[in-house]
VEXPA-564549 format. One record per residue (C-alpha): residue in one letter; x, y, z; residue number from 1. Coordinates in nm, 2 decimals, always signed. Example, Ala and Ser with C-alpha at 12.3 -4.5 7.8 and 13.67 -1.06 7.14 Angstrom:
! VEXPA-564549
aa A&X +1.23&Y -0.45&Z +0.78&i 1
aa S&X +1.37&Y -0.11&Z +0.71&i 2
***
This chain:
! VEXPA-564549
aa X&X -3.22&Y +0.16&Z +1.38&i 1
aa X&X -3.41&Y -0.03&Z +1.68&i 2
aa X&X -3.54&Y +0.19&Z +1.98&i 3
aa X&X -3.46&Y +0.00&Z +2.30&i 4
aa X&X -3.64&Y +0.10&Z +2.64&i 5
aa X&X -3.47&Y -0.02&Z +2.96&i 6
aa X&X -3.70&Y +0.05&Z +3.27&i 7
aa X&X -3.48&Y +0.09&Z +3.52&i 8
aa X&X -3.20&Y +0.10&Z +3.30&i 9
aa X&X -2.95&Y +0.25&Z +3.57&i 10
aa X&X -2.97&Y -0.02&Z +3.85&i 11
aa X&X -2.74&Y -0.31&Z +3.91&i 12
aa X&X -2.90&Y -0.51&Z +3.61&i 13
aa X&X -2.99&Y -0.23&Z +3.37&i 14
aa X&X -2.64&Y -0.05&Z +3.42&i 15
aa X&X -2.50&Y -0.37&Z +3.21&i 16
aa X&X -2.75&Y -0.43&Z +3.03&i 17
aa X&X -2.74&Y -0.07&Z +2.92&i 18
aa X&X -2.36&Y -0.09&Z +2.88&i 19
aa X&X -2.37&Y -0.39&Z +2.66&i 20
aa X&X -2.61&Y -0.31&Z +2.46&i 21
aa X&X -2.50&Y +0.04&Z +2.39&i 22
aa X&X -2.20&Y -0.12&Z +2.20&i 23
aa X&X -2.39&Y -0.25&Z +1.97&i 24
aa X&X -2.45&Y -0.05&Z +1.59&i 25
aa X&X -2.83&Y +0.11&Z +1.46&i 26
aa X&X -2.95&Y +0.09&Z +1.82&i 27
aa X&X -3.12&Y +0.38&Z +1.97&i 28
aa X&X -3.09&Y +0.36&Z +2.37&i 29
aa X&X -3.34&Y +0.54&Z +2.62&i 30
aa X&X -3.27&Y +0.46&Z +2.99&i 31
aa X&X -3.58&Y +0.54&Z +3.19&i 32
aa X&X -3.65&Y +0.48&Z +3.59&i 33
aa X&X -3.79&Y +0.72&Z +3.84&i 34
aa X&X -3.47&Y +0.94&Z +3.89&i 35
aa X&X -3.43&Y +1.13&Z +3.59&i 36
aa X&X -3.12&Y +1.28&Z +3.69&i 37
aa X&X -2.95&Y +0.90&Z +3.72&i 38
aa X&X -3.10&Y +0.83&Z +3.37&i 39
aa X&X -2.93&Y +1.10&Z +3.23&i 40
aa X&X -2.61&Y +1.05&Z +3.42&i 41
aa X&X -2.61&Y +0.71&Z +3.28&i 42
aa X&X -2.70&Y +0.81&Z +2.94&i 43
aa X&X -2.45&Y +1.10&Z +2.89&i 44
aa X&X -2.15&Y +0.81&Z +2.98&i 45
aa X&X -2.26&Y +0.56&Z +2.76&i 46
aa X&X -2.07&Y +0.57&Z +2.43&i 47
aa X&X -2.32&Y +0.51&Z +2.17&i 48
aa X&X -2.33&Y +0.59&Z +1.76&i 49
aa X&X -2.63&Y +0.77&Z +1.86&i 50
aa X&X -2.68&Y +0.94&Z +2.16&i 51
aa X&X -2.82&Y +0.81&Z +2.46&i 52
aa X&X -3.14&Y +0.95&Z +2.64&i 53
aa X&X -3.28&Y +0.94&Z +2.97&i 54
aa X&X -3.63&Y +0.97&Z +3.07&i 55
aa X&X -3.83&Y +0.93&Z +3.39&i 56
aa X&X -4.07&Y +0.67&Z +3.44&i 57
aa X&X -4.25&Y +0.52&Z +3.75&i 58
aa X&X -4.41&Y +0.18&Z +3.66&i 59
aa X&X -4.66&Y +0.23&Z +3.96&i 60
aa X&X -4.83&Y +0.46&Z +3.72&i 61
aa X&X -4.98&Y +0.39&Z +3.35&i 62
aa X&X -4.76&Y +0.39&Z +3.13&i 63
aa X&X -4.91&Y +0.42&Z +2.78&i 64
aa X&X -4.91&Y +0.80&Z +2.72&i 65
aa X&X -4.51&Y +0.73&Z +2.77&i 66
aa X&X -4.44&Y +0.45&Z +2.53&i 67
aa X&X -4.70&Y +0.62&Z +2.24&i 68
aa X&X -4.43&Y +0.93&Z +2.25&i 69
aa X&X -4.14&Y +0.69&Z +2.26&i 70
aa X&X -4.24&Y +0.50&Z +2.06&i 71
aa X&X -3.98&Y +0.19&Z +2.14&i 72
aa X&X -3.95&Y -0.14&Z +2.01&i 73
aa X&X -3.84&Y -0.31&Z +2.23&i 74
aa X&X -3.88&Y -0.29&Z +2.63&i 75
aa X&X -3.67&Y -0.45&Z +2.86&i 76
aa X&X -3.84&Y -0.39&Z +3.20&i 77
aa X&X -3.58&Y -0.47&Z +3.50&i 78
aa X&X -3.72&Y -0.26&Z +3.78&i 79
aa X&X -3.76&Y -0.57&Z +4.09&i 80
aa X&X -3.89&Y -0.70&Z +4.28&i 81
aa X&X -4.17&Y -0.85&Z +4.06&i 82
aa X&X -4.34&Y -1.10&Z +4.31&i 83
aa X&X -4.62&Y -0.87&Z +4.37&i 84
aa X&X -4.66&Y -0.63&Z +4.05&i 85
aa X&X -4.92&Y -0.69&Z +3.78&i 86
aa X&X -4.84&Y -0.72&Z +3.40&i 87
aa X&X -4.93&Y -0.32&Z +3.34&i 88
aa X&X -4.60&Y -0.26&Z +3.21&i 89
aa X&X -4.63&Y -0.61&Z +2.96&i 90
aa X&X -4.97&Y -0.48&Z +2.87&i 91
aa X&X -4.88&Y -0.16&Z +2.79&i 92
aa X&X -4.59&Y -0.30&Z +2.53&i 93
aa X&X -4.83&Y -0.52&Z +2.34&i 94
aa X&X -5.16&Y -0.18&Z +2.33&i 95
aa X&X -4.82&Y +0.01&Z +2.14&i 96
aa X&X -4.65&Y -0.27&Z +1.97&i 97
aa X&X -4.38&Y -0.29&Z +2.11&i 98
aa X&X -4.19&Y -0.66&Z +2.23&i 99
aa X&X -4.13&Y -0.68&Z +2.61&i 100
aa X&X -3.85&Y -0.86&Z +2.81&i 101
aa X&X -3.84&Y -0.86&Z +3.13&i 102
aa X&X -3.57&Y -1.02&Z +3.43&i 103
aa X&X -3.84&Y -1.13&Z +3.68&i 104
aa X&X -3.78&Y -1.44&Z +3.94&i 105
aa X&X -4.13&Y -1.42&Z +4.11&i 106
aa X&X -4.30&Y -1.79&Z +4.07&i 107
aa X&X -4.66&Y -1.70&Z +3.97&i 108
aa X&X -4.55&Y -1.33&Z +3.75&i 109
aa X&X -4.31&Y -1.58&Z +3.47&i 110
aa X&X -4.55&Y -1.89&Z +3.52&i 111
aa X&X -4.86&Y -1.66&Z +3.44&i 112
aa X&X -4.75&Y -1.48&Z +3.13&i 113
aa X&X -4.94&Y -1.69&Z +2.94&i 114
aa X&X -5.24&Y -1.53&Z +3.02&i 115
aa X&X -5.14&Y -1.24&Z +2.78&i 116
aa X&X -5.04&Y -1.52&Z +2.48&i 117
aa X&X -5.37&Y -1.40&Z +2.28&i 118
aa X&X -5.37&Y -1.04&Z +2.30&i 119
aa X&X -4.94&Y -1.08&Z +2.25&i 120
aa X&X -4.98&Y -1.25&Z +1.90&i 121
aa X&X -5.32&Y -1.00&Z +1.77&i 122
aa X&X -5.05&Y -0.70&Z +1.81&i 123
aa X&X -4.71&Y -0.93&Z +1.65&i 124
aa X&X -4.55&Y -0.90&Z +1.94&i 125
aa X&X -4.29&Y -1.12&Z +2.15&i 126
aa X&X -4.37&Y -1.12&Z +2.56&i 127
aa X&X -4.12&Y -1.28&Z +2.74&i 128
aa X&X -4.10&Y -1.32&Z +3.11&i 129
aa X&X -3.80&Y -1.46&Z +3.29&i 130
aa X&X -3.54&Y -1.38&Z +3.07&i 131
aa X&X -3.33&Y -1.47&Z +3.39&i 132
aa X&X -3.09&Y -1.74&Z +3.52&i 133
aa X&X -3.36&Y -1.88&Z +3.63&i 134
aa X&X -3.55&Y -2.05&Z +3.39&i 135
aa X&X -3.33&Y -1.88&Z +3.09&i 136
aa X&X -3.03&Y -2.10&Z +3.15&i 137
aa X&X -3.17&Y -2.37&Z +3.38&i 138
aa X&X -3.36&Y -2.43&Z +3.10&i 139
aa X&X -3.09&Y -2.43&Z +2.82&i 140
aa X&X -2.91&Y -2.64&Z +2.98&i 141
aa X&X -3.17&Y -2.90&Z +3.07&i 142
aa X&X -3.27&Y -2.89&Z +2.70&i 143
aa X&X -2.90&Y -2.90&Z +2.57&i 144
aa X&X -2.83&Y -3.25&Z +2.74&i 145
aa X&X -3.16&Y -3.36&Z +2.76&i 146
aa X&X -3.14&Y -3.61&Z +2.44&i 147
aa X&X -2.86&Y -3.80&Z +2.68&i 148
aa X&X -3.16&Y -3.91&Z +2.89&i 149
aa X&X -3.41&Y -4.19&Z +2.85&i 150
aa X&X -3.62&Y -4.04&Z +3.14&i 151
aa X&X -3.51&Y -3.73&Z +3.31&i 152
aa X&X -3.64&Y -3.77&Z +3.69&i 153
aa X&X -3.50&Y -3.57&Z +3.91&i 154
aa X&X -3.31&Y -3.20&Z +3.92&i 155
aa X&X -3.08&Y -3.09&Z +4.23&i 156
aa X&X -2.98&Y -2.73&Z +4.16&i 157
aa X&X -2.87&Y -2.42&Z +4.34&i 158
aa X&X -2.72&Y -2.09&Z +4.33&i 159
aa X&X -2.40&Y -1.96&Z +4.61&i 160
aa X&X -2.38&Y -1.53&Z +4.57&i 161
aa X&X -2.05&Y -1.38&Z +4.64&i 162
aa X&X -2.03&Y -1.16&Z +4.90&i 163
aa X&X -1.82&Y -0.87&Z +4.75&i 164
aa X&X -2.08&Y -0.79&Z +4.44&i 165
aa X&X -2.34&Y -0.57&Z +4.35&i 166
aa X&X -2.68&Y -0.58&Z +4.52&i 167
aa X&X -3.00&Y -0.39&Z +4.49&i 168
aa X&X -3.34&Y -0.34&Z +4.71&i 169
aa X&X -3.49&Y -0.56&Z +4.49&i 170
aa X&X -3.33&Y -0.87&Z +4.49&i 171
aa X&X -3.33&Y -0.85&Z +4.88&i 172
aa X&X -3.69&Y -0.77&Z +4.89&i 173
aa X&X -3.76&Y -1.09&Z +4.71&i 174
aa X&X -3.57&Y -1.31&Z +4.91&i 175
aa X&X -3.71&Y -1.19&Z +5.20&i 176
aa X&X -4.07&Y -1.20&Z +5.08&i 177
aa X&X -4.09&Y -1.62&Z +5.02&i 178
aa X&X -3.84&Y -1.70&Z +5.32&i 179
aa X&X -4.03&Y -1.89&Z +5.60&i 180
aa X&X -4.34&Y -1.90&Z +5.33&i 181
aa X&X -4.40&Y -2.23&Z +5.21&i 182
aa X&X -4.32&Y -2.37&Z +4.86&i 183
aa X&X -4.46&Y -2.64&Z +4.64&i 184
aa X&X -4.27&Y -2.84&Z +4.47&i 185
aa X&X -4.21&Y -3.21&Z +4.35&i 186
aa X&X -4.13&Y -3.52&Z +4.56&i 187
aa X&X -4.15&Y -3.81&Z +4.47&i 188
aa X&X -4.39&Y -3.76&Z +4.16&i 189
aa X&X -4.67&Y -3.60&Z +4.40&i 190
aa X&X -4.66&Y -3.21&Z +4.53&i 191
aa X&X -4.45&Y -3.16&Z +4.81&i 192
aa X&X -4.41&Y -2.80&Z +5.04&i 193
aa X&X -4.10&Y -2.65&Z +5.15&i 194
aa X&X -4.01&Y -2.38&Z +5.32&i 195
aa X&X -3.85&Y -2.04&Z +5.22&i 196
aa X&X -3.47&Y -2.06&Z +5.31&i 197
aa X&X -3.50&Y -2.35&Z +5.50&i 198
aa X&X -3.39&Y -2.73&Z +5.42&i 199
aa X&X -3.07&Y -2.63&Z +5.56&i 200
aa X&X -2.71&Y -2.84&Z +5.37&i 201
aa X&X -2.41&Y -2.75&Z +5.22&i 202
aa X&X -2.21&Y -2.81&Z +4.88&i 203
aa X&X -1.85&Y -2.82&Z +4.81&i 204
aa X&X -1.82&Y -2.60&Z +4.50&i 205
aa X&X -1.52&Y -2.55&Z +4.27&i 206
aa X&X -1.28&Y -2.35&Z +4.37&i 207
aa X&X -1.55&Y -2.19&Z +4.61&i 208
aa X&X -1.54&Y -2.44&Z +4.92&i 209
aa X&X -1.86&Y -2.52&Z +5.11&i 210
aa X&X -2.10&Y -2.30&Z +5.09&i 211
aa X&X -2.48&Y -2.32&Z +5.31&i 212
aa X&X -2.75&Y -2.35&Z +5.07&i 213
aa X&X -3.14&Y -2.31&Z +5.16&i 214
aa X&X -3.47&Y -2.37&Z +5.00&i 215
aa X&X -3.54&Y -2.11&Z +4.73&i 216
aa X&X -3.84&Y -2.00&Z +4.50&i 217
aa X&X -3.84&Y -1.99&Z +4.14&i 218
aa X&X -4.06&Y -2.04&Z +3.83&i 219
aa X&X -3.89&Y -2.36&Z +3.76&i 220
aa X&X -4.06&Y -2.51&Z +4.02&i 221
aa X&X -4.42&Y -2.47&Z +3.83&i 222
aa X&X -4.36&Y -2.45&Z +3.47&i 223
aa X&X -4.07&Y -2.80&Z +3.44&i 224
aa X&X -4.26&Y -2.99&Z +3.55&i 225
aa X&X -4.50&Y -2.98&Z +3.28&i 226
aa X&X -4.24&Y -2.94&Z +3.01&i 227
aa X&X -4.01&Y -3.20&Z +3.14&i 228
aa X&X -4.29&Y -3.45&Z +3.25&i 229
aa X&X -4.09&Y -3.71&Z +3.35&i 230
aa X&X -3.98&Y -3.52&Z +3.68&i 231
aa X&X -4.03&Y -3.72&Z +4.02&i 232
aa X&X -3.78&Y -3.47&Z +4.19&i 233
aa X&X -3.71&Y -3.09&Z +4.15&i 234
aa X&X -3.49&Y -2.90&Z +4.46&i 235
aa X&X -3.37&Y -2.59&Z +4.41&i 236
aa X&X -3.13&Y -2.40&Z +4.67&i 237
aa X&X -2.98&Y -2.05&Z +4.72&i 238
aa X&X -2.68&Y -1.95&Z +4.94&i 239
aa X&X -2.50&Y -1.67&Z +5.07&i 240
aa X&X -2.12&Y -1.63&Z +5.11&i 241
aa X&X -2.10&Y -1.56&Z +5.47&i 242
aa X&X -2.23&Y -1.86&Z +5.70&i 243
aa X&X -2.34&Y -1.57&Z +5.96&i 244
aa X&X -2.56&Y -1.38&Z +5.76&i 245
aa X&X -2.70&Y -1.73&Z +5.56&i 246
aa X&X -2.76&Y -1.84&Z +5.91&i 247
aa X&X -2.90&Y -1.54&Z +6.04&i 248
aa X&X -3.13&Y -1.57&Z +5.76&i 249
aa X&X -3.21&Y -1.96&Z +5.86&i 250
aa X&X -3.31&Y -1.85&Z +6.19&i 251
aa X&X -3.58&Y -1.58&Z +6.06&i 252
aa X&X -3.75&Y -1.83&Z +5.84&i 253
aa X&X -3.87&Y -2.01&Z +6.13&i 254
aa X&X -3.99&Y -1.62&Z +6.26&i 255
aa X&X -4.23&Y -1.61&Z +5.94&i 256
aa X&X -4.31&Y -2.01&Z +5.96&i 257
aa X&X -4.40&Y -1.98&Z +6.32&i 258
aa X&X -4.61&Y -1.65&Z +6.24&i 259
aa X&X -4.42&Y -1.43&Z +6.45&i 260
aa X&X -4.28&Y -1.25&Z +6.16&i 261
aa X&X -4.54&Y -1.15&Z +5.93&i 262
aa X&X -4.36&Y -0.95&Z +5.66&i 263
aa X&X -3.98&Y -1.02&Z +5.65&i 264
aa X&X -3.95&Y -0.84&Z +5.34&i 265
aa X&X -4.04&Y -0.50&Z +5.53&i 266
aa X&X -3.70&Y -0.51&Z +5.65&i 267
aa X&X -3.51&Y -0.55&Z +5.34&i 268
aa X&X -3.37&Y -0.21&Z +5.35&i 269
aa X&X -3.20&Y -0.22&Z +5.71&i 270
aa X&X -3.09&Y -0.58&Z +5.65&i 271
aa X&X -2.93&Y -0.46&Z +5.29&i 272
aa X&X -2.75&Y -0.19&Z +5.52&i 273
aa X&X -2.63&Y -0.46&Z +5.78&i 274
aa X&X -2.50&Y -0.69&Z +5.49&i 275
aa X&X -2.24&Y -0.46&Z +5.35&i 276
aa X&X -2.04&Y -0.42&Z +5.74&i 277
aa X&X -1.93&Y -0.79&Z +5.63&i 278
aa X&X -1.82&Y -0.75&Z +5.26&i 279
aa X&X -1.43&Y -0.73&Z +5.46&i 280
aa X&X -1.52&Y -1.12&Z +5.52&i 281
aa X&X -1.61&Y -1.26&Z +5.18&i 282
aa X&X -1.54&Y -1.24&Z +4.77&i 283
aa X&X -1.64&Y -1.18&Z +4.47&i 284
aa X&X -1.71&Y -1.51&Z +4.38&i 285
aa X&X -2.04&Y -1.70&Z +4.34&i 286
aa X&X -2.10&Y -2.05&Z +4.18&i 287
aa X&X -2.42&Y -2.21&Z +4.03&i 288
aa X&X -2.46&Y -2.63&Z +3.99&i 289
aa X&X -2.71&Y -2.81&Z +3.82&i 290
aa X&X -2.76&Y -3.23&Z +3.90&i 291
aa X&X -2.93&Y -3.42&Z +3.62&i 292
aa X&X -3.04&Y -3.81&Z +3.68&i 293
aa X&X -3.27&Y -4.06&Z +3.53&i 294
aa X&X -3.18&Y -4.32&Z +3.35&i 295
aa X&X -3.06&Y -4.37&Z +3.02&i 296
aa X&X -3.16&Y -4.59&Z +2.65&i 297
aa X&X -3.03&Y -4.90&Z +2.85&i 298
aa X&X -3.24&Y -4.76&Z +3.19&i 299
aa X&X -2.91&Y -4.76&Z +3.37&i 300
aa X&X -2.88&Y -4.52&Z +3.63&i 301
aa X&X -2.74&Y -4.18&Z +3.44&i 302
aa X&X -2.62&Y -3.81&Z +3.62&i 303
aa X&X -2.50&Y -3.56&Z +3.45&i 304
aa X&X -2.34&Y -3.23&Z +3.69&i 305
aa X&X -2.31&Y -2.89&Z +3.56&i 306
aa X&X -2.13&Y -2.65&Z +3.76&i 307
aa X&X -2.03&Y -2.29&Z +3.68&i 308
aa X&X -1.81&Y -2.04&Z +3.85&i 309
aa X&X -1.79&Y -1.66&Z +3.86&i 310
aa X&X -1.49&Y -1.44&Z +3.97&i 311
aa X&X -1.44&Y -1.09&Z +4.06&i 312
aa X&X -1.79&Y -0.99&Z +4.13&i 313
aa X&X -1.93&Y -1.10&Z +3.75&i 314
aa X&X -2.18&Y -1.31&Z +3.85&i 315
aa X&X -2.46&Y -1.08&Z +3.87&i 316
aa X&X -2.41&Y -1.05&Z +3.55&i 317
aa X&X -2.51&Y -1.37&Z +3.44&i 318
aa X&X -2.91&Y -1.35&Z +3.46&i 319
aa X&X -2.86&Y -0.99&Z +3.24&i 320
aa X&X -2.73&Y -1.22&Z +2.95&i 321
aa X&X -3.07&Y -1.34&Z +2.78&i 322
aa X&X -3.20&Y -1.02&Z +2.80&i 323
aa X&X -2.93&Y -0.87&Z +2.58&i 324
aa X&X -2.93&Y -1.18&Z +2.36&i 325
aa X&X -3.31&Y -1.18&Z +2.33&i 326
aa X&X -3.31&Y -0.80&Z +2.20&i 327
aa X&X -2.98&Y -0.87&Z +1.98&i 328
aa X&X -3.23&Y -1.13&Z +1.83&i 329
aa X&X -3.54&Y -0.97&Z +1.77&i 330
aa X&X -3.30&Y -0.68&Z +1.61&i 331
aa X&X -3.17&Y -0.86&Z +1.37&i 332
aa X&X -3.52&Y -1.06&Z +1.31&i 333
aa X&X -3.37&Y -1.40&Z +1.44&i 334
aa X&X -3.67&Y -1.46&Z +1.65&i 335
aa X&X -3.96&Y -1.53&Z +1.48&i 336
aa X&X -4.21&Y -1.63&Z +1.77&i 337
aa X&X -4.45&Y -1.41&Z +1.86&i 338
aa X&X -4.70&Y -1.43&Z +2.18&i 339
aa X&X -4.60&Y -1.44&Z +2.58&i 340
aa X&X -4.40&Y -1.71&Z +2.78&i 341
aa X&X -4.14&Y -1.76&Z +3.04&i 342
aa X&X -3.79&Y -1.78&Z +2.88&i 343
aa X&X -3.79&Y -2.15&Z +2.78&i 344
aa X&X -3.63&Y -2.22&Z +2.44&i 345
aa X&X -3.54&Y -1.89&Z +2.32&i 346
aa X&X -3.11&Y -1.91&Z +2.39&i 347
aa X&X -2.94&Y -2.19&Z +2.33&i 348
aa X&X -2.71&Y -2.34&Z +2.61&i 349
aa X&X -2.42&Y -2.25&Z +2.38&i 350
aa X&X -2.51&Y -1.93&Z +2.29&i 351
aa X&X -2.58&Y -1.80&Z +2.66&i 352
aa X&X -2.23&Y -1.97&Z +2.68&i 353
aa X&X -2.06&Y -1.77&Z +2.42&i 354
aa X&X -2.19&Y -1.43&Z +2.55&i 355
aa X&X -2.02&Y -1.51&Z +2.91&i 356
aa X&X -1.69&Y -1.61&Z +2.79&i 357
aa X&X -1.54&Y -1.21&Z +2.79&i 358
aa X&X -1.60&Y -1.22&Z +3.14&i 359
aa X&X -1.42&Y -1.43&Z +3.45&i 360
aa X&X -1.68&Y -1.74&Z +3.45&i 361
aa X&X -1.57&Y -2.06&Z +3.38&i 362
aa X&X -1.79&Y -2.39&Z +3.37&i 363
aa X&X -1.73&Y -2.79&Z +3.36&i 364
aa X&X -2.00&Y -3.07&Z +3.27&i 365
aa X&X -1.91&Y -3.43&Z +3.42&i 366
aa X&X -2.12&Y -3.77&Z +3.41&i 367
***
């Protein structure tokens, strides 16, 4: 029987994560986060062969004494946002053995988890940041039809959210902390900078409509490039259902480019508040695309278009998937790698794929 550890195990993330994983057999769950009385909540109402625990936890403070009397093997830390936190909770996994997953989408927190590679593979264990949407699927499906290209130059990808669906403090919070703020990405072959939320278009999306799409920060942005290094171009965009609060969000990015906003992400509480007066307006339906182009064996011009849609407010749980299929792994002792990196080539297009199909997403790939 495996011990699992989910920090923050009862939020929007680690509620299905907990939920999916407490269906599986020999798997001991503890659901930690500051609120011991939501842990236990949570705990009691999962059915599990063995029983469920809660426990509290607060990441701001160290966390060793509390894993050496767990004793887990395996830690899956979702507690957002993760721009500014250091790897304390990654380094206290590897100092007690245990293997460490976490869901972060800050830029330098996956791109850096390198630095702990070393002290990861002394202790045997697996340290993998990211294990995400973004780069966990962007990835996989780069990689699955990567052999289709001669050169792969340039990536045009984005993510719409539904209106009508579950979300947290974090997420906000890290939205609002890179919006105005500039972003470097690739151009053209040479470094380019963006800006946060800015780069203002719009995309027709199946069965979606148009939908506004801005600039958006993600690891991809630093760590493709140097595994795919034909790249000239890499865009990435995020949206919001609702033109008026996408727009409204527009507008404050040139507050914090102009440096009359200095900390946006101060006000991701009373913002989160605001956003829920308009759920009446929008649906539980969110979409994600992916643009491939280069050229191909004959160095004719090649695309390839991935596009992906989720109904009735499933789409947050899309970037809980490699997370659940990670640990379902390294139970079963199907992952074999050991050390720290972002999650790049640990899920197979197909098999993130698979473990979506029981809920209301449906995808297409065309040329």
């Amino acid at each position: 029987m495996k011990h699992v550890l989910i920090i923050g195990g009862y939020g929007n993330f680690g509620r299905f994560i907990s939920q999916t994983l407490a269906q599986e057999t020999d798997i001991q769950l503890t659901i930690a986060g500051r609120s011991k009385e939501k842990a236990d909540a949570l705990a009691i109402e999962l059915q599990t062969n063995c029983p469920a625990q809660g426990y509290q936890l607060d990441i701001s403070q160290p966390l060793t004494d509390h894993l050496t009397h767990l004793k887990p093997d395996i830690v899956i830390h979702t507690s957002g946002p993760f721009q500014n936190q250091s790897y304390s909770v990654a380094r206290a996994c590897i100092n007690c053995g245990a293997h460490y997953i976490d869901l972060a989408d800050g830029r330098e927190f996956v791109s850096g988890i390198k630095t702990l590679d070393i002290p990861a593979k002394d202790k045997g264990t697996l340290v993998v940041s990211g294990a995400s949407s973004v780069p966990g699927l962007t990835s996989a499906i780069i990689d699955k039809y990567l052999p289709e290209f001669a050169r792969l130059k340039s990536l045009d990808y984005g993510i719409t959210t539904a209106q009508k669906t579950t979300r947290g403090l974090a997420t906000t919070a890290a939205i609002l902390g890179y919006t105005g703020k500039p972003i470097e990405t690739l151009t053209h072959a040479t470094s380019d900078t963006l800006y946060g939320w800015q780069g203002l278009r719009v995309r027709k999306y199946p069965q979606l409509g148009w939908r506004l799409l801005g600039n958006c920060d993600i690891p991809d942005l630093a760590i493709f490039p140097e595994r795919y290094p034909d790249l000239q171009n890499i865009r990435f965009y995020a949206g919001l259902e609702i033109p008026l609060i996408h727009l409204t969000l527009w507008l404050l990015s040139w507050g914090v480019r102009a440096g009359l906003i200095r900390n946006l992400s101060r006000t991701a509480p009373t913002l989160l508040r605001l956003s829920f007066l308009f759920d009446w307006l929008g649906t539980g339906n969110s979409g994600f695309h992916m643009e491939m182009s280069g050229t191909d064996t004959q160095d004719n011009h090649k695309k390839i278009t991935f596009e992906l849609t989720a109904r009735s407010g499933d789409g947050p749980y899309i970037p809980c998937m490699p997370a659940i299929l990670l640990t379902r792994k390294l139970m079963t002792n199907q992952l074999p790698q050991r050390g720290a990196q972002p999650c790049i080539g640990l899920i197979s297009l197909d098999e993130y794929l698979n473990a979506l199909r029981e809920l209301d997403i449906s995808w297409s790939v065309s040329d």
